[in-house]
BAMI-62805 format. One record per residue (C-alpha): residue number from 0; x, y, z; residue in one letter. Coordinates in Angstrom, 2 decimals, padded with zeros to 5 digits. Layout:
# residues N
 num      c1      c2      c3 residuo
 NUM       X       Y       Z       A
...
END
This chain:
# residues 192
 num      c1      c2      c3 residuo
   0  000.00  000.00  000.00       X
   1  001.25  003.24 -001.09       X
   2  001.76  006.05  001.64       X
   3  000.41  009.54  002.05       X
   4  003.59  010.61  002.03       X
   5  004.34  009.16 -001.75       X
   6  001.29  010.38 -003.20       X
   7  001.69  013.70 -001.90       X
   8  005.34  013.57 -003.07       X
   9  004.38  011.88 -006.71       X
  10  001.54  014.52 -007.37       X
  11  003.65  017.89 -006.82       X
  12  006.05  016.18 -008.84       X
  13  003.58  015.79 -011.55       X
  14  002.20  019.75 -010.74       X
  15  005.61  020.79 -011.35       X
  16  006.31  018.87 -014.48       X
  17  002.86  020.25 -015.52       X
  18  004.17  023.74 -015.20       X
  19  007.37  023.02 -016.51       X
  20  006.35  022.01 -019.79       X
  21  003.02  024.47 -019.95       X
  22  006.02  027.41 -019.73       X
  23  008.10  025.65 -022.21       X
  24  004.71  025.73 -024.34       X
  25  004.81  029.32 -023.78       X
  26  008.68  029.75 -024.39       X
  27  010.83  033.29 -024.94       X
  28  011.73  033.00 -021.09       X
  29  013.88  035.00 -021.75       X
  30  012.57  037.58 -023.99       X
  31  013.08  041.47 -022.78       X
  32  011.06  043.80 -020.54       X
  33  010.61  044.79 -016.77       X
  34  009.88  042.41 -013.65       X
  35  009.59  042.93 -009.99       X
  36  010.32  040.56 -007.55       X
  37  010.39  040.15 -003.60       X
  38  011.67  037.80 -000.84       X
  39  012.62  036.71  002.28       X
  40  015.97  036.70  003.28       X
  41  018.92  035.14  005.86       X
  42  021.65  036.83  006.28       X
  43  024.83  034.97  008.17       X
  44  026.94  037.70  008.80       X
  45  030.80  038.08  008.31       X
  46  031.08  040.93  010.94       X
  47  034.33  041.88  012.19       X
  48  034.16  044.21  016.20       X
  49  033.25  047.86  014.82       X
  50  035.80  050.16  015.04       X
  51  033.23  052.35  017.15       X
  52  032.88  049.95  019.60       X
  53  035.76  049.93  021.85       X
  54  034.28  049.08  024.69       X
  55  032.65  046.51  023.75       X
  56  034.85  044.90  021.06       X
  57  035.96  042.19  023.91       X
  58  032.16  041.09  024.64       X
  59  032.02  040.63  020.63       X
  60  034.31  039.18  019.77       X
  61  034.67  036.41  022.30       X
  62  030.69  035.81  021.97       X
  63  029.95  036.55  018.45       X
  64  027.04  037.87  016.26       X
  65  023.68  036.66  015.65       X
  66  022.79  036.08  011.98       X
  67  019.83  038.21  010.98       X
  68  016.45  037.64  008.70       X
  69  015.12  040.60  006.78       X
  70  013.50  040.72  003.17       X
  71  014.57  042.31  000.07       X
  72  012.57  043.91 -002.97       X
  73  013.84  044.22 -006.36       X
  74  013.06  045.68 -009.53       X
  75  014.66  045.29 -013.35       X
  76  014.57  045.69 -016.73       X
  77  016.18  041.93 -018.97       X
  78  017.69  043.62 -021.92       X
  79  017.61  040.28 -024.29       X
  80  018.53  036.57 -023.09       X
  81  022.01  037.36 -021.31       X
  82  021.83  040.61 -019.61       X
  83  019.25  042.27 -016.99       X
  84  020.14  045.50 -014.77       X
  85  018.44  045.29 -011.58       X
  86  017.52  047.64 -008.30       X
  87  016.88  045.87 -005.04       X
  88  016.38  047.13 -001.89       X
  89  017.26  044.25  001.35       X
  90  017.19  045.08  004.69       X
  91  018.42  043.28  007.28       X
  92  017.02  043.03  010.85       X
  93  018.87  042.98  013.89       X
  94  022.43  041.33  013.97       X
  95  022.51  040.82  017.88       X
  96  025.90  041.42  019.32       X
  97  025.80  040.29  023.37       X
  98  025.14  041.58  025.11       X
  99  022.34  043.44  024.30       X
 100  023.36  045.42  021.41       X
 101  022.51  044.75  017.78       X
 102  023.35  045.75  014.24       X
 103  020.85  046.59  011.79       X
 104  021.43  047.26  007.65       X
 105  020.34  048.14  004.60       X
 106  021.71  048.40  000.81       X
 107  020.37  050.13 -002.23       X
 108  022.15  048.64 -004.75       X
 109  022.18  048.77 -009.15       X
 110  023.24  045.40 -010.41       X
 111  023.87  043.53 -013.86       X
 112  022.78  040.22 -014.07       X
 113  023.83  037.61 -016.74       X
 114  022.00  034.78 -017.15       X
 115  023.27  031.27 -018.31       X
 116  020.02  029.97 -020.09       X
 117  016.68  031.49 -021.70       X
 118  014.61  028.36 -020.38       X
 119  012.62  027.43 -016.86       X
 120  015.40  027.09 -015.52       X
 121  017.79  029.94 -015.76       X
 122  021.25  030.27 -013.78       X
 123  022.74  033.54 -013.14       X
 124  025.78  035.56 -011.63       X
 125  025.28  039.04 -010.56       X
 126  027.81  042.24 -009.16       X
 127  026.83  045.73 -008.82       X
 128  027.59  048.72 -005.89       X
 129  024.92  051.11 -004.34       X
 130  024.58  052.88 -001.31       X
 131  024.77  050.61  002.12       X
 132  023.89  051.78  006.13       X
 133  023.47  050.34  009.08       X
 134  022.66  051.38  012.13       X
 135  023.89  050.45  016.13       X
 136  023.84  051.29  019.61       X
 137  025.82  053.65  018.83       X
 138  025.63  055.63  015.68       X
 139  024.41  055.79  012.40       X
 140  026.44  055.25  009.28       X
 141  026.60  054.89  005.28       X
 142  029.09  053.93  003.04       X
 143  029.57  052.72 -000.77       X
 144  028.91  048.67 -000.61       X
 145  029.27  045.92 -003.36       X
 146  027.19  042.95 -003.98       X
 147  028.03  039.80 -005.54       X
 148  026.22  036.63 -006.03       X
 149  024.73  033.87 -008.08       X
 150  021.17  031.94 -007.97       X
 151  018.53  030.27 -010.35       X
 152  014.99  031.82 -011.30       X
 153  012.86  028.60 -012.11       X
 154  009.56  029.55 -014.04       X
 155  006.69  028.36 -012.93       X
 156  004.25  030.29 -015.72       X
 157  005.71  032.26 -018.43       X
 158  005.29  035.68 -016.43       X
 159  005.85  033.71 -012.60       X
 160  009.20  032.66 -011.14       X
 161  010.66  031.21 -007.89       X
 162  014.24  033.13 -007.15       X
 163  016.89  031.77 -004.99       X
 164  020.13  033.80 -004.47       X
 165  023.29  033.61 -003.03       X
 166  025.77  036.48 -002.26       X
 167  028.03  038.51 -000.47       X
 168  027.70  042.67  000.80       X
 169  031.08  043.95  001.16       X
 170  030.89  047.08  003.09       X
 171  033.43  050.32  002.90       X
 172  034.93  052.89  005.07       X
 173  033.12  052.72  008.32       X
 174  030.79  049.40  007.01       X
 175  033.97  047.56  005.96       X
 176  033.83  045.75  008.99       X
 177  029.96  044.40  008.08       X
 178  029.83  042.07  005.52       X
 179  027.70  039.61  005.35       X
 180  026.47  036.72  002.89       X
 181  022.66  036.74  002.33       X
 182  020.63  033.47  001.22       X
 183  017.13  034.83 -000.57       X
 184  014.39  032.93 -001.59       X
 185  011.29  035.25 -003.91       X
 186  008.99  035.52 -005.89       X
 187  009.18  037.30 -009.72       X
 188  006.96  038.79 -011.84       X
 189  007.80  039.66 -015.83       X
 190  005.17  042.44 -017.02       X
 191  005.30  040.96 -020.94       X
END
């Protein structure tokens, strides 16, 4: 006797094969115009003890950080198969330093994207720089910051995708000691 758990595995295998090859129906997956997109994100972070904490740099760095979840939104325009140039916004929420004090950042950031493949499935690599802050106990700041990273879009329906991305925000002058590498899983949504 089959179980519950094999059926339920065997049919969203067969929804996703159904939507795999209704979008290849469709095709041009990679055809050009704008999208938007949105997600939830996990940051781990790659923080070194600010520089404007002195007196607590001890306390951090024997105990550590806290990762931190936050979300991101993102807009872009795909140019043809290869290239897109995309704004996102991610924030990150609450880096907890112990005790009792926490991190929390944002970036801005323009990126291109190149794509590896114009079908369902569709690998890419991204870089780009915008405008990063963060704020602490302490103080506020905000500094030039990179981004780099890689992921897959996988459409579901020709204008639907699922996103997941992989990266890393290397901060500058006062941030430089706040990287971090976020993992992002979304939603996108192409307008043509």
């Amino acid at each position: 006797m089959m179980s519950l758990k094999r059926v339920a595995a065997g049919l969203s295998a067969a929804v996703l094969a159904g939507w795999a090859v209704t979008a290849s129906a469709d095709g041009e997956y990679g055809r050009s115009g704008p999208y938007v997109g949105a997600g939830g994100v996990y940051a781990i972070e790659n923080i070194d003890a600010p520089p404007f904490w002195d007196d607590i740099k001890k306390v951090t760095v024997e105990n550590g950080v806290d990762n931190s979840w936050g979300y991101n939104v993102k807009a872009g325009y795909r140019f043809n198969q290869i290239f897109a140039l995309e704004a996102e916004w991610e924030q990150w929420i609450d880096f907890d330093y112990h005790p009792g004090a926490n991190f929390d950042g944002w970036m801005l950031s323009a990126s291109g994207k190149a794509f590896f493949s114009d079908g369902p499935f569709q690998p890419f690599v991204l870089a780009g720089a915008g405008w990063m802050g963060g704020k602490d106990n302490v103080r506020d700041v905000h500094e030039l910051g990179f981004r780099f990273g890689g992921g897959l879009d996988f459409y579901v329906a020709r204008n639907w995708a699922l996103s997941a991305e992989a990266g890393y925000v290397l901060g500058t002058g006062d941030l430089s000691d706040y990287d971090s590498i976020p993992f992002s899983l979304g939603v996108l949504y192409r307008f043509f």
